[in-house]
C-alpha positions in Angstrom: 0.0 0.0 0.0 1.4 2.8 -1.2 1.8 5.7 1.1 0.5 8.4 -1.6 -2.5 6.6 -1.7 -3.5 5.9 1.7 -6.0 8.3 2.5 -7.8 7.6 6.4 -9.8 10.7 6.8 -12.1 12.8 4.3 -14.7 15.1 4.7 -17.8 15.3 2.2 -20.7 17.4 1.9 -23.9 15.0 2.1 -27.3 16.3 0.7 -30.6 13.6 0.7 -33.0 13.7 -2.1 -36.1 15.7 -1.4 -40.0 13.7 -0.9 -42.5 14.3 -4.0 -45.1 15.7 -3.2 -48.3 14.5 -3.2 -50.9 14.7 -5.8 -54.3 16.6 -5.5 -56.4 15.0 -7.8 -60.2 13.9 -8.6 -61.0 11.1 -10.7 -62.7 11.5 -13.9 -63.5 9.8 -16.6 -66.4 9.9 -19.5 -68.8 8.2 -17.1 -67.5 10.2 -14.0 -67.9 14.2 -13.9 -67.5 14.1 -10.3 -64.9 11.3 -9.1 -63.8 11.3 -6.0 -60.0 11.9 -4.8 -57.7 9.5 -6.2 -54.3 11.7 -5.6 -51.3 9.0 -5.2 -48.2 9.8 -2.9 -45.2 11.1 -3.6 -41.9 9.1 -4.0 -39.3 9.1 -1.2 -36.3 11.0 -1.4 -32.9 9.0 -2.0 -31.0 8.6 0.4 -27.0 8.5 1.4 -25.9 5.3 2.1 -22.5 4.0 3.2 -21.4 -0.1 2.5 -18.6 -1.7 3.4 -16.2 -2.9 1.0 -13.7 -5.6 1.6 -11.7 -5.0 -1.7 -11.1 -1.1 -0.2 -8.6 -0.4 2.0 -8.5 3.5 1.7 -10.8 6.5 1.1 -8.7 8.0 -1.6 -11.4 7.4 -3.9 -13.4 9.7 -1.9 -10.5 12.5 -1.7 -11.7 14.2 -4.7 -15.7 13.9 -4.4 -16.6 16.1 -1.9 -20.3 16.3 -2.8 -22.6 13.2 -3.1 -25.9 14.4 -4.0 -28.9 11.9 -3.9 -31.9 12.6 -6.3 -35.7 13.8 -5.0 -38.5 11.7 -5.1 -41.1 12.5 -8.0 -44.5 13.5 -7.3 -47.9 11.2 -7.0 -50.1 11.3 -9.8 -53.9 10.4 -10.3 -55.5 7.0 -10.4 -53.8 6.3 -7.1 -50.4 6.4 -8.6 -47.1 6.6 -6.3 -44.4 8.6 -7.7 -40.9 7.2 -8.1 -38.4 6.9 -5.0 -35.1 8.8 -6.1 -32.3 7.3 -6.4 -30.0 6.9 -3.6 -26.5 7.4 -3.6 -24.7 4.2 -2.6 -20.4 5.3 -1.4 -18.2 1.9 -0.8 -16.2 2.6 2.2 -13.3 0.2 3.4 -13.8 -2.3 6.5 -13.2 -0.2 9.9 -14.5 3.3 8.5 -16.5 5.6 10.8 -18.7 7.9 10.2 -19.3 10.9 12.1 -21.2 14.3 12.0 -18.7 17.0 11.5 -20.9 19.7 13.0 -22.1 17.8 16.4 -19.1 15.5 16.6 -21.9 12.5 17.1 -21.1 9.2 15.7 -23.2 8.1 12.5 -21.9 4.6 12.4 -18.9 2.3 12.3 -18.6 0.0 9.2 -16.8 -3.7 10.1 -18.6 -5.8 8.0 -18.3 -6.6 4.1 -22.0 -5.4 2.6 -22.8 -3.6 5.7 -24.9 -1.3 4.8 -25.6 2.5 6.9 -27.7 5.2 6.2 -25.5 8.0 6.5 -28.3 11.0 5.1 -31.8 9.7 5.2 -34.1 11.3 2.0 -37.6 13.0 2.9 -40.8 11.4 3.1 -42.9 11.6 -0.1 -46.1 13.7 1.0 -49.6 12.1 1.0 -52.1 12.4 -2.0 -55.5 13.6 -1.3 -57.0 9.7 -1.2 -55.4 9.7 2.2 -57.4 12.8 3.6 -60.9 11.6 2.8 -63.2 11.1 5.2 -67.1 11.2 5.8 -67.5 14.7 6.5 -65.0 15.5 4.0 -65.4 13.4 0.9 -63.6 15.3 -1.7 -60.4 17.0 -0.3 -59.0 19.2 -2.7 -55.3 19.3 -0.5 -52.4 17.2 -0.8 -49.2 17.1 1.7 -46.0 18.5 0.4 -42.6 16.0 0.6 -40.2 16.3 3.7 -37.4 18.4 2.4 -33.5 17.9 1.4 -31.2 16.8 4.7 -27.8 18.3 4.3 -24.9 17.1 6.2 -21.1 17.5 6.3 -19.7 14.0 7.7 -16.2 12.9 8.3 -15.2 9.4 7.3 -12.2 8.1 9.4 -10.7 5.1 8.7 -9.2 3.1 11.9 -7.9 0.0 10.4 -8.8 -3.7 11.4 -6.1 -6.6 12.3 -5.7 -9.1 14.3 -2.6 -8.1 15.5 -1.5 -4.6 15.9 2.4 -3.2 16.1 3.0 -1.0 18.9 6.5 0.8 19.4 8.5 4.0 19.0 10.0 5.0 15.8 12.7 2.5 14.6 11.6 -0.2 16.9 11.7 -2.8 14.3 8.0 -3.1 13.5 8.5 -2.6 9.6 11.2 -4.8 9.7 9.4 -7.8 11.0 6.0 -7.6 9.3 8.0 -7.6 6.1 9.8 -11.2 7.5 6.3 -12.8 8.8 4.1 -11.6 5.8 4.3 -10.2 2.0 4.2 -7.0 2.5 6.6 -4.7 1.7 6.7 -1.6 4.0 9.2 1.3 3.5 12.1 0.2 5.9 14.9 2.6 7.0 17.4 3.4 9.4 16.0 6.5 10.4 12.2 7.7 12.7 9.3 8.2 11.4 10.0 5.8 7.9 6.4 4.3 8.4 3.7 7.0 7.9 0.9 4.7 7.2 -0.5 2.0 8.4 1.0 -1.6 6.6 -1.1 -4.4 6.4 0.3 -8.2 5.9 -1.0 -11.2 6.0 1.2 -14.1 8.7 1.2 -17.5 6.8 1.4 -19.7 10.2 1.0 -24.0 10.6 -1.2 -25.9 8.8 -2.3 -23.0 6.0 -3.9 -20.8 8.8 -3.1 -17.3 8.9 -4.0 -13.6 10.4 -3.4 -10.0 9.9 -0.8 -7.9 11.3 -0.8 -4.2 11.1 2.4 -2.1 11.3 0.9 1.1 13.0 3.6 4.3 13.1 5.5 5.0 15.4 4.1 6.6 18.4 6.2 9.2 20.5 5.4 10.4 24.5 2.9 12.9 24.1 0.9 10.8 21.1 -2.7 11.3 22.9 -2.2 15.0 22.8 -1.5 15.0 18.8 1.9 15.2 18.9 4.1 13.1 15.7 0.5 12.9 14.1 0.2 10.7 17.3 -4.1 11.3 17.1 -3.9 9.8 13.6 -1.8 6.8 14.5 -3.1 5.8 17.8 -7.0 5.4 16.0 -5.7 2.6 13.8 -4.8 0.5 17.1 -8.6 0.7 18.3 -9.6 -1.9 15.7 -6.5 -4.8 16.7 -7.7 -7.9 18.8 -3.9 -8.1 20.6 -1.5 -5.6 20.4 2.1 -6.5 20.1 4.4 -3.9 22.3 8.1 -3.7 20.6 10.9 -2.7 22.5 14.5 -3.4 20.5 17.3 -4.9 23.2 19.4 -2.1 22.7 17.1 0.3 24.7 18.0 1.8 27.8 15.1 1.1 29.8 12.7 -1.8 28.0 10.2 -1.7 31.1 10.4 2.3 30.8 9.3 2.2 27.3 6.7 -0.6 27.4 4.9 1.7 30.2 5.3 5.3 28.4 3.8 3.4 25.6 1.0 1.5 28.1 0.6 5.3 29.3 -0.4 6.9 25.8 -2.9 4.1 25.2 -4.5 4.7 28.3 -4.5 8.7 27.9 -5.7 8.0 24.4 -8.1 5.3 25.3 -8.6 3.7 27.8 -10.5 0.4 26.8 -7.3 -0.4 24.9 -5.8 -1.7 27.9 -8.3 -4.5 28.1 -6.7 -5.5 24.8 -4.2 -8.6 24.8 -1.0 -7.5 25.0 2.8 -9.3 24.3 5.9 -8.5 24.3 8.8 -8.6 21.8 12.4 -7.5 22.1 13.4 -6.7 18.8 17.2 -6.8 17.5 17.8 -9.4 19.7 20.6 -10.8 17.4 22.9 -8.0 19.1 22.8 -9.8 22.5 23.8 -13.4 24.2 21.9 -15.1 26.2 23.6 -14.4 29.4 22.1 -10.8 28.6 19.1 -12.2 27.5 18.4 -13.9 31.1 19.6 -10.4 33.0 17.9 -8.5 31.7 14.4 -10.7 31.9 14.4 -9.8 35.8 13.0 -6.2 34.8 10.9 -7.4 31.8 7.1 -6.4 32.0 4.6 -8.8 33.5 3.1 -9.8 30.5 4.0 -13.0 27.7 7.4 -12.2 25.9 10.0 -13.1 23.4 13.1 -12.4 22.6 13.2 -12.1 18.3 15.1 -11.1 15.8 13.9 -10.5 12.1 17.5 -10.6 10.9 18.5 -13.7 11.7 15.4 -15.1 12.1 15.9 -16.0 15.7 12.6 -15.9 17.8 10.0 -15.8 14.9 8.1 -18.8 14.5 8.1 -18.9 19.0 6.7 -15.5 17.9 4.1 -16.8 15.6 3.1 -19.5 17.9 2.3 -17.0 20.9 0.6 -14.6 19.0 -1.9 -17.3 17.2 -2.6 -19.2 21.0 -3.9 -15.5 22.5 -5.7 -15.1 19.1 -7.3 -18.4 19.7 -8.2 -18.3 23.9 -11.2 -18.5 24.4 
């Protein structure tokens, strides 16, 4: 996935199709001078719909449509005829997208299904012919109701993107490195912060031709809950992961340190992320012997770990084999 055309938040301008209004009309015919009402209802205005798409995985194709207009319903007729709903306006959104009301800030609806479908702008209500108004002390009503109006809306589409297994770390922590080892994809890897600026999706090939999705989420930095290194932007993307993966490379300072600073912007973020699984894995481990290994293991977090290294190869499938048992507890 290309980083140019990863695109995880637009902004479009929503309008609903307007109701028909109803139709004010008396029957007649060459054997009928003085029908009664026989005015049909309008059609229904179309609405806005969003569906989820598996084959998406970004709203770039919404980047450059900032308006999604629905049509309005068409007006009843006589002979009790019902004029024609307009057509609704039907946007394909990737798995993991939500929808909110940029004005009010409320929540529309969260798409995680393939061909789940969400009314995002709901058309107006065709109006009621005259038929409907009849009545014994009013046989011939010679009114009809007018269609609910247009609903306009401006609604931000976020995408927070869905994996099993999420990547959590600072910048340079090796979380590139290894989804490009487990999986086929191929993420921009450098020896520099900051070389992941989108999210990386790969699929892990594991025993027995069973597999799941990791995610390589950027790097986050101390300070990422209150926007800072885009942190906002990454630290949505880890809402959607069943376990999250902590990395810590061997040659930090303080692994415990950084495990909690990075426990610490979840929770200031969100905190229903710590109720996520959560392991541990010591990347660059290929730098150390195991005599270092076993020191340093006395001021490890108390959580499952493993020491790995996607160099060498060291640690990988032990990796694979803890992350598909917590995937798998009941």
């Amino acid at each position: 996935m290309a980083s140019t055309n990863f695109v995880d938040y637009v902004k479009i301008f929503c309008r609903s199709g307007a109701g028909g209004p109803g139709s004010m009309h008396l029957h007649r015919d060459k054997r009928s001078a003085k029908g009664g009402p026989d005015g049909g209802n309008g059609g229904r205005g179309g609405h806005v719909i969003l569906k989820g798409n598996r084959n998406y995985w970004t709203l770039i194709h919404l980047k450059y449509q900032r308006h999604v207009y629905a049509e309005d319903g068409e007006s009843g007729s006589g002979n009790l005829c019902t004029g024609a709903d307009g057509q609704d306006v039907i946007i394909d959104v990737p798995l993991g997208t939500v929808a909110r009301d940029a004005d009010t800030g409320e929540t529309i609806c969260e798409i995680t299904k393939d061909e789940e479908i969400c009314i995002a702008v709901r058309g107006g209500r065709g109006g009621l012919g005259n038929w409907n108004f009849r009545s014994a002390t009013n046989q011939t009503p010679r009114y009809a109701q007018p269609g609910e109006p247009r609903v306009e809306r401006n609604v931000i589409l976020e995408l927070k993107v869905l994996a099993d297994v999420g990547l959590v770390g600072f910048p340079n922590a090796g979380k590139s490195t290894l989804l490009s080892v487990v999986s086929a994809a191929k993420p921009e890897i450098a020896n520099y912060p900051f070389t992941t600026l989108v999210p990386n999706l790969g699929i892990v090939n594991y025993r027995d031709n069973r597999s799941f999705v990791m995610a390589d989420i950027p790097g986050i930095i101390e300070g990422a809950h209150l926007g800072k290194g885009l942190g906002l932007r990454f630290l949505r993307h880890i809402e959607r992961n069943s376990v999250l993966l902590f990395m810590v490379p061997s040659d930090s300072k303080d692994i415990h340190g950084e495990y909690k600073i990075l426990l610490n912007e979840l929770k200031q973020y969100n905190p229903e992320l710590l109720d996520k699984k959560r392991l541990l894995a010591i990347s660059k481990s290929d730098f150390i012997d195991k005599e270092l290994m076993a020191e340093m293991e006395k001021d490890l977090p108390d959580i499952p770990y493993v020491f790995i290294s996607s160099v060498t190869g060291s640690g990988i499938m032990e990796l694979k084999d803890m992350l598909w048992r917590v995937l798998n507890e009941e």
